[in-house]
N, C-alpha and C positions, 0 to 999 in steps of 0.2 A: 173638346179636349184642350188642356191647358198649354200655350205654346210652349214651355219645355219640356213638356212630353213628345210633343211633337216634333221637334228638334230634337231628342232623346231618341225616337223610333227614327229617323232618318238618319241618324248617324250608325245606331245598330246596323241597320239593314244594309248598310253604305259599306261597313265593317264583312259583316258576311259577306255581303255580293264579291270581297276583293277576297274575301278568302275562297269563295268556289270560283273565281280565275284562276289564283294562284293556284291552287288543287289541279284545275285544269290544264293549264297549260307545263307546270312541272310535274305531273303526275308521275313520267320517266323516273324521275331521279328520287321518287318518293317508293316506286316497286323495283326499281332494278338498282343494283348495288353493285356493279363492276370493279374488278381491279383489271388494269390494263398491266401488258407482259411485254414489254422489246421485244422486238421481230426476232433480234440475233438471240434471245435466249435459251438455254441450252437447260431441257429438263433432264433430270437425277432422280429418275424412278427404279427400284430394280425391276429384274425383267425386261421380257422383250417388248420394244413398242415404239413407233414409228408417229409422227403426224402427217396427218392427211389437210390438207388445203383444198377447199371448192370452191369454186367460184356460181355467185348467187347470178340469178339472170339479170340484174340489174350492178354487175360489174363488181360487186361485194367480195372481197377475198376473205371467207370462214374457214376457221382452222378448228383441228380437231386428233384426236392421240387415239391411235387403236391397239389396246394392248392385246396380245396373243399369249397360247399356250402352245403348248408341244402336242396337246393331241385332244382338240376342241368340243369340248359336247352338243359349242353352240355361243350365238355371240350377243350379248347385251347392249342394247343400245341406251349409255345414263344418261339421263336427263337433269343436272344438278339445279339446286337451287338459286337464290335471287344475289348470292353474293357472291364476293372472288371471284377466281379464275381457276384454268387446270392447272396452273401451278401448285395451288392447295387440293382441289376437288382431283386430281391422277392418283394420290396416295390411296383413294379407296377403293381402285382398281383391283387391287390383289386380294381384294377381300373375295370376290365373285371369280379369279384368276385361281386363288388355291380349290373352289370347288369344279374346276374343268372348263372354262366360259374363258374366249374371249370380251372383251370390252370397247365400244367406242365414246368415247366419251367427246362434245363439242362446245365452245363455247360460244354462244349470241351473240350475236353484235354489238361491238362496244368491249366486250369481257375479254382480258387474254391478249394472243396476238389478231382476233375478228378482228375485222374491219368494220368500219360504219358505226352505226346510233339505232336504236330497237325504235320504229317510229310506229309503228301498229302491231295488231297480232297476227294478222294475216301475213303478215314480213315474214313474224317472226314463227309462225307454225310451219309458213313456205319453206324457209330455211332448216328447220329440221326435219322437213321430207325431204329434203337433198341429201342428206344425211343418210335416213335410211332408206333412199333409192340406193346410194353408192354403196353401201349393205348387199342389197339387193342382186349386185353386179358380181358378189365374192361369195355369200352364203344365202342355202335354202329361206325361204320364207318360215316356212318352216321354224328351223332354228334361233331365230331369231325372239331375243324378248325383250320388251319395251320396259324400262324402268325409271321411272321417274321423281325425283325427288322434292319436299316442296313446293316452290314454286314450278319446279319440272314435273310436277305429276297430272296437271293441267294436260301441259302441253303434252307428255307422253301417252294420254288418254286421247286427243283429240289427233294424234297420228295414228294411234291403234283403230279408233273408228270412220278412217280415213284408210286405213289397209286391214291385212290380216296374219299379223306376227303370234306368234307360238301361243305367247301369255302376256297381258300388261300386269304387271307391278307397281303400287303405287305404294312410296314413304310418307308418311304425314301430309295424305293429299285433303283436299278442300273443295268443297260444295260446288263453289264458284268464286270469281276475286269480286261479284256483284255481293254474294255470302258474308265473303270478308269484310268487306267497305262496310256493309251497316254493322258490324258485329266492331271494327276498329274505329269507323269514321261516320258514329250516326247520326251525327249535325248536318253530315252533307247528303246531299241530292246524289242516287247512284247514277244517270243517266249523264251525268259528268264522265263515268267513268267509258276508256277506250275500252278496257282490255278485263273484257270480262271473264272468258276462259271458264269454258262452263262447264267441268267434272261433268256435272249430272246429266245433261244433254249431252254429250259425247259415250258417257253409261251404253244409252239407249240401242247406239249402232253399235256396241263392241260383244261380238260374239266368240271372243278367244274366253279363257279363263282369267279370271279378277282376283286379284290376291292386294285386299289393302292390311297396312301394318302404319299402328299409328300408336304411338305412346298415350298413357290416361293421363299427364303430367306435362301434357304439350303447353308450353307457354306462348307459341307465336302462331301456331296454326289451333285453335281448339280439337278436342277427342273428340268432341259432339258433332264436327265436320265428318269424320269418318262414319259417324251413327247415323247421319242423315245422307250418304251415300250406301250405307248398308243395304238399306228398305229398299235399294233401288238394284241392287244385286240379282244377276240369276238364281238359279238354284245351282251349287256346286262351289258358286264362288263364296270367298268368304274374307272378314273381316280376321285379324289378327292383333287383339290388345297385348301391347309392351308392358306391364306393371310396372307402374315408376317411373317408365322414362319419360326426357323431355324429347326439347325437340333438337337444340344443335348434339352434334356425335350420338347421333342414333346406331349409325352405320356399324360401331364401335362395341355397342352392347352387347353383353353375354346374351341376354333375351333374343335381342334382332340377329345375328350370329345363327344363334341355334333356331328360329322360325327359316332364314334365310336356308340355312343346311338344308333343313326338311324340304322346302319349296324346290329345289334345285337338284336335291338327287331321287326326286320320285319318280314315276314315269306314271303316275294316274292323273298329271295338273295336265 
């Protein structure tokens, strides 16, 4: 081999090797997208609704908004997505509020007024079992339904097959973030990755009903993520295609609106 070729594949390989560090080591801040919220901040949602603060077993103060109604069918536990905080993400509260559901919605660590930095997924699945254990302390298991959005539809899949809540709910969920990374990032090595979060493996233990709802026109999570969780569906559960939609303001859509209605005041889910 002629020596500037050879000097030519050392430099490459020299090139990669710092970009799967850097992949590695900021990986955080390449999947989580937080806005942080001043402690004294004072939320302007209408309706009733209160924040709850828990404290994680390693001293962590997580915060989190429980919206209420006057006379509750039942309470949702949301799981939002990889950006903002509940400053933006409380506004979609009312949408699950006008059909009889309370809501708790939390923010991860780092997002809001959380405390801390997301340093694994075991942290960060930990900390929304605290969530809905404190659920657990005020309403039936029963009643409760896991909704996850997202990047939250990972995580509200692998608390649903870690307990047993009413129904999980998943918005524009996803195979696995091992799924994503070769589908976004296929130059890199997935075994880089921390935080795999595996939909499909969490499937397997969830014996409540599965209601995925995923737009054909998703530009950040693909539609084809929700088709290869299909196959893996019971019988009963079922996929739900949005026509048209993307993926930010899904929540908003006439389509997701009226799937959502259905799902929420049947009594056969």
């Amino acid at each position: 081999m002629p020596k500037f070729m050879l000097v030519a594949l050392i430099v490459i390989l020299a090139v990669y090797l710092a970009i799967c560090i850097l992949a590695y080591v900021f990986q955080e801040r390449l999947i989580f997208l937080p806005d942080r919220i001043h402690a004294k901040y004072q939320f302007q949602f209408p309706g009733s609704y209160s924040e709850i603060f828990l404290k994680a077993d390693d001293g962590i103060q997580l915060h989190g908004l429980l919206f209420t109604t006057e006379q509750s069918k039942g309470v949702i536990l949301y799981l939002h997505g990889n950006g903002g905080a509940l400053d933006s993400w409380g506004s979609v509260a009312s949408t699950y509020q006008d059909f009889g559901y309370d809501v708790l919605m939390l923010d991860y660590r780092g997002y809001g007024k959380s405390e801390g930095a997301i340093e694994s997924e075991s942290q960060l699945v930990d900390d929304v079992q605290l969530y809905y254990n404190y659920l657990l302390k005020h309403y039936h298991e029963n009643d409760v339904i896991a909704l996850g959005y997202s990047l939250g539809s990972g995580l509200a899949a692998k608390m649903a097959a870690r307990n047993n809540p009413r129904m999980l709910i998943m918005q524009a969920p996803y195979y696995s973030l091992t799924d994503m990374m070769k589908h976004s990032f296929p130059f890199l090595p997935t075994f880089l990755l921390k935080y795999k979060l595996s939909t499909n493996e969490s499937l397997h233990e969830c014996e409540m009903p599965i209601v995925l709802i995923h737009g054909d026109r998703d530009e950040v999570i693909p539609y084809s993520q929700s088709l290869k969780l299909k196959a893996l569906l019971k019988p009963g559960d079922t996929l739900i295609t949005l026509q048209g939609v993307g993926h930010n303001g899904m929540t908003d859509k006439p389509a997701y609106l009226q799937a959502i209605r259905s799902i929420l005041s049947t009594d056969s889910w």
